[in-house]
C-alpha positions in Angstrom: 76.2 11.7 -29.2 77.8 11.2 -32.5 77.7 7.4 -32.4 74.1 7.7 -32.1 71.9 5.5 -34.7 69.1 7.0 -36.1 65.9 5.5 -36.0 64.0 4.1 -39.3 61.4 5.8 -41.0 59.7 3.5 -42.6 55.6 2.3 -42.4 55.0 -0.1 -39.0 53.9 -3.8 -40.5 51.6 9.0 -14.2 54.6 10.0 -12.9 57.9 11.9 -14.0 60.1 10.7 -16.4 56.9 8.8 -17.7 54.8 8.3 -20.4 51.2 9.6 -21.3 48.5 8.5 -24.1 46.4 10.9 -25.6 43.1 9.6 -27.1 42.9 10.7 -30.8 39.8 12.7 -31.4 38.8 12.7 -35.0 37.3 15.9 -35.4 37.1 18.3 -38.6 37.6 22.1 -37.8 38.8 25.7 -38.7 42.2 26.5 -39.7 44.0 27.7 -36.4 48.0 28.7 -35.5 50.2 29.8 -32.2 52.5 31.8 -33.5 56.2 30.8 -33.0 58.4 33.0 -30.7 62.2 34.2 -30.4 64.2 33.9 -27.8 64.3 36.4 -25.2 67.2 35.3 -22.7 70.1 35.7 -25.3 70.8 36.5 -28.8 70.9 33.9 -31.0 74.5 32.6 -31.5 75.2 33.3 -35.1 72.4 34.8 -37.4 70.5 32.9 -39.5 71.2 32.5 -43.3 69.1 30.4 -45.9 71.4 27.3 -45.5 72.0 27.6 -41.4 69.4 25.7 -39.5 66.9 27.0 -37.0 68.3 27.1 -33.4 64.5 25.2 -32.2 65.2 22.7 -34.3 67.1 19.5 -32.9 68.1 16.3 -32.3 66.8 13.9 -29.5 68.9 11.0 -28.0 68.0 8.3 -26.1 69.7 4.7 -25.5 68.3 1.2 -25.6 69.3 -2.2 -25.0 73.1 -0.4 -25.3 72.5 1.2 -28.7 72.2 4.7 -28.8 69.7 6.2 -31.0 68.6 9.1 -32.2 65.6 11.6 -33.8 65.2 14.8 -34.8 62.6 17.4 -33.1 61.2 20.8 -32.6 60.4 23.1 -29.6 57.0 24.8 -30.1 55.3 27.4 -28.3 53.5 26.7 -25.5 52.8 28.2 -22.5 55.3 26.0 -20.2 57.8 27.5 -22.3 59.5 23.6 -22.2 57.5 21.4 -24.8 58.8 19.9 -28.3 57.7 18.0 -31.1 58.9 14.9 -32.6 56.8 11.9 -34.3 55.5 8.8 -32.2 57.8 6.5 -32.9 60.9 8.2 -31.4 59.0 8.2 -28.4 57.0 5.2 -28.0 58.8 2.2 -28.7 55.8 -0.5 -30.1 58.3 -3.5 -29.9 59.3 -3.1 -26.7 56.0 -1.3 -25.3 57.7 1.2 -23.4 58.3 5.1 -23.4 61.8 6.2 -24.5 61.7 8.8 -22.0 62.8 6.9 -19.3 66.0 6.0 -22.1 67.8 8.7 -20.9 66.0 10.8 -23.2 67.7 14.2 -24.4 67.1 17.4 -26.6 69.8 18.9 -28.4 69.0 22.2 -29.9 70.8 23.1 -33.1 73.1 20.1 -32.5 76.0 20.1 -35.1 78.9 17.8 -35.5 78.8 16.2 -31.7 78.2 20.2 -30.5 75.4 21.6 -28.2 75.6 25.3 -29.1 72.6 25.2 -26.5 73.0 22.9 -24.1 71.3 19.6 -23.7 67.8 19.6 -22.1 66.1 16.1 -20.5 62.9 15.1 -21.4 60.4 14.5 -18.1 57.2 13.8 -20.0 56.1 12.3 -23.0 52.4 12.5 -24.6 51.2 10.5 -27.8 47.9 9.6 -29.2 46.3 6.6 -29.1 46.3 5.5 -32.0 49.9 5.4 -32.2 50.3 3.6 -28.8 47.0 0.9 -29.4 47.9 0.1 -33.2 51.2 2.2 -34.3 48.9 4.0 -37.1 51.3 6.1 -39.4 48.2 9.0 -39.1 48.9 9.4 -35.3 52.8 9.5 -35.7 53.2 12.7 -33.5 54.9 12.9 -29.9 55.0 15.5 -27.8 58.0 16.1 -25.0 57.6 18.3 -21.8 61.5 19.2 -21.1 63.0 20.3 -17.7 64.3 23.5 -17.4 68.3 23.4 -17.9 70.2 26.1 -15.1 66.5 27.7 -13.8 66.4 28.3 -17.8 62.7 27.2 -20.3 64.1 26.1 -23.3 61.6 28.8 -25.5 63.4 31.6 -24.0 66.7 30.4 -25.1 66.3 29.1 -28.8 62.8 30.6 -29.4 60.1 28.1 -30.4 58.1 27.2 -33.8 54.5 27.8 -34.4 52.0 24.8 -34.4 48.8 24.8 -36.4 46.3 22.7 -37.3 43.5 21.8 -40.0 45.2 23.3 -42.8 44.9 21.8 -46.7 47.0 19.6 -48.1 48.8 21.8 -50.1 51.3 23.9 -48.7 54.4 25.3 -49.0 57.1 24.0 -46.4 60.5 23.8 -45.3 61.1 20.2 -43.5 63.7 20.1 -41.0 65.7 16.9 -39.8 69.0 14.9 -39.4 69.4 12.2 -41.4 71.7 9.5 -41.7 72.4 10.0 -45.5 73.5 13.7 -45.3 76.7 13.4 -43.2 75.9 10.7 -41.1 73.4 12.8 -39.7 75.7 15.4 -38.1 74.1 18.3 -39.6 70.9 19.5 -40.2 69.5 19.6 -43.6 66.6 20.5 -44.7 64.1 20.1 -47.9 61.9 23.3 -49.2 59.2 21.8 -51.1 55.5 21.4 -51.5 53.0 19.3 -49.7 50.4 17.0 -51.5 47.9 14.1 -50.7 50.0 10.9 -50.6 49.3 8.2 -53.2 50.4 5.3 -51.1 50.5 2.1 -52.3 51.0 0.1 -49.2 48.5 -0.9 -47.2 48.6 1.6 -44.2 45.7 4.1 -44.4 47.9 6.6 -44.5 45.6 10.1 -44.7 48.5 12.6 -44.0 50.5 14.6 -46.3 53.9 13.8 -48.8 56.7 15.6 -49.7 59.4 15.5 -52.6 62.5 14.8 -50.1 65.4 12.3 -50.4 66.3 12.9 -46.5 66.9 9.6 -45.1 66.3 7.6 -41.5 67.5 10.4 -39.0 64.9 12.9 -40.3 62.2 11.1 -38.0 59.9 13.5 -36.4 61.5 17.1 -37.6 59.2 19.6 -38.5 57.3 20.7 -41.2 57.2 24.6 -41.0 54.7 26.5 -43.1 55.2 30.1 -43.9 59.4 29.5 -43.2 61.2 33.0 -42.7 64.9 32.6 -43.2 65.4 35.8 -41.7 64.2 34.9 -38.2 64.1 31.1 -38.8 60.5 30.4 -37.6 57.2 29.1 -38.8 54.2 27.3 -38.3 54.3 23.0 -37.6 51.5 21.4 -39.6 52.8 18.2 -39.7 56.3 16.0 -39.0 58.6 13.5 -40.8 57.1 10.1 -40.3 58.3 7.5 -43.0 59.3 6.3 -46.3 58.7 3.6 -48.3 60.7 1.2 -49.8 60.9 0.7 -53.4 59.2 4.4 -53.6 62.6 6.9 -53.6 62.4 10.3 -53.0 59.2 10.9 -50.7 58.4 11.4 -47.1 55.3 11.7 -45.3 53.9 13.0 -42.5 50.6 12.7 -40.4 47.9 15.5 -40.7 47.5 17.9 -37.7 44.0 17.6 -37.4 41.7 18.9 -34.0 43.3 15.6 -32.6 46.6 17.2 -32.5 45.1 20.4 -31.1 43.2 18.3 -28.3 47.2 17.2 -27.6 48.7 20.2 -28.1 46.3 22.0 -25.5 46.3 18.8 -22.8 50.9 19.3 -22.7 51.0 23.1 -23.5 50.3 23.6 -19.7 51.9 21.2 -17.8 54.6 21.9 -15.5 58.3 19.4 -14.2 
């Protein structure tokens, strides 16, 4: 796991173990959350401090073509107790046109230093929107990941799972969450607490999501953006993931807006069962 190479961030120029597309539904709507949980099977190996990271947050693995390569994720709350979040393209590979699931495709809760404090969970099912899979557009960069249980045990129950919500402003206060290859080669999570605001992109890619003041580097792909942060109990609220940087423009990330598209998504994987 520690040889793993992270994938870039940057801007793109019906069975198990298999992939799923989600039409994207652009819809405008009221503000709406699930709260995020704690774990209930165990207690939390060490507690969490201001500079420890959140034991729902991860890294995902996966190999290709003999590389191995790697992402960052979330679980979330769901009522399978077993789904994650990561952005599109550590799921959906557009080069080759395949799902990475069937990569040997892993979750690594809290991973740290070639450790699994939590075990290592195997993803079954992956779901993105269309608009990622039809035209890799940067505004439908999310994934989400149904896991298999690991020992009879959901994942939710063990490391708790973040919040997801949906249609909020632009402007938020958030911690983002991720690995990335320029903090330790990616062998410890990091993490950026800063503000959200409307991109001013200057490439050409439409992008209609949010930006944040963060230097994290390729590796960060697809960790979370948690509103409403607590330190104390390490949860929050997902409104949005790590997508991509730009070159030439240092210091900023952006992330895709979780619109009613992302609920639609949310609500057609929160239910399904491997």
């Amino acid at each position: 796991m520690a040889s793993a190479v992270p994938v870039k961030n940057s801007p793109p120029e019906n069975s198990p173990r298999s992939g799923k597309v989600f039409t994207k539904i652009l819809l405008k709507g009221q503000k709406h959350f699930i709260a995020g949980t704690l774990p209930t099977t165990n207690k939390l190996k060490k507690a969490l401090k201001p500079n420890v990271s959140p034991a729902s947050v991860g890294r995902v693995f996966w190999t290709s073509d003999s590389f191995n390569y790697y992402c960052s994720a979330s679980v979330i709350t769901s009522n399978n107790k077993n789904l994650i979040i990561t952005a599109g393209h550590c799921c959906y590979d557009t080069g080759t046109k395949s799902f990475t699931v069937n990569k040997q495709w892993i979750f690594v809760p809290q991973y740290n230093n070639g450790n699994a404090p939590y075990g290592q969970w195997v993803g079954q099912s992956q779901h993105v929107l269309d608009g990622w899979l039809s035209q890799q557009n940067v505004n439908a960069d999310v994934c989400m990941c149904i896991l298999s249980t690991n020992n009879g045990k959901r994942i939710s129950k063990v490391v708790g799972s973040q919040g997801i919500g949906w249609n909020y402003s632009n402007l938020n206060y958030i911690y983002s969450f991720g690995y990335p290859y320029n903090i330790n080669n990616g062998q410890i999570m990091s993490y950026c607490a800063t503000k959200t605001v409307a991109p001013l992109l200057t490439a050409g890619a439409d992008h209609k999501g949010q930006r944040i003041l963060c230097t994290m580097s390729q590796g960060c792909s697809g960790g979370p953006w948690l509103k409403n942060f607590s330190t104390s109990t390490g949860l929050g609220i997902v409104i949005s993931v790590n997508s991509f940087a730009i070159e030439g423009i240092s210091g900023y990330l952006y992330g895709p807006y979780f619109d009613n598209s992302v609920m639609s998504l949310y609500n057609h994987c929160q239910n399904k069962q491997w």
